[in-house]
N, C-alpha and C positions, 0 to 999 in steps of 0.2 A: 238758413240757420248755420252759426259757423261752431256748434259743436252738439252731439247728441248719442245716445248709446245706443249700438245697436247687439241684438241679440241673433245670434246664429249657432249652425248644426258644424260641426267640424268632420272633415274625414272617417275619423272611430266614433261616427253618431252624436257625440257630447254634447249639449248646449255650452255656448261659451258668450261672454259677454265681451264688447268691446268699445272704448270710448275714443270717438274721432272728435280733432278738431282741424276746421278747415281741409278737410278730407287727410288730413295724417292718422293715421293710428298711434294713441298716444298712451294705451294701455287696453292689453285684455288678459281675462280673468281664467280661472281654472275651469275644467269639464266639469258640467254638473247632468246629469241623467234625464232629467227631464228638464222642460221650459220653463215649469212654474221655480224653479231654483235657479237659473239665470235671472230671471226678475227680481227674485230677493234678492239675490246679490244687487243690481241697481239699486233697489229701496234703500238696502243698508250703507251702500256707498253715497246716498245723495243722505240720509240721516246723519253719518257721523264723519265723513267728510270735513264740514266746515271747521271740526272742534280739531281737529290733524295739528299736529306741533308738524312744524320743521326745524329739518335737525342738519347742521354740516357735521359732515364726517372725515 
């Protein structure tokens, strides 16, 4: 599979979420306390995602 999110523990304990493609790291998310709230944040990001404007700046 050449992209998928993975959910891990960071140093200070935190659950953090992180999206690889072709093994790059190509975003990861903020510390969340427990696991079940790194998973939200995937649901939420794979829900509203697609609707994303781009924008140049």
């Amino acid at each position: 599979m050449a992209h998928k999110f993975e959910v891990y523990q960071d140093k200070a304990g935190e659950f953090r979420v992180r999206f690889k493609y072709n093994s790059e790291i190509i975003f990861s998310t903020e510390g969340y306390s427990d696991k079940s709230g790194a998973k939200r944040a995937i649901e939420s990001i794979k829900k509203y995602v697609p609707d994303a404007p781009t924008e140049e700046v």
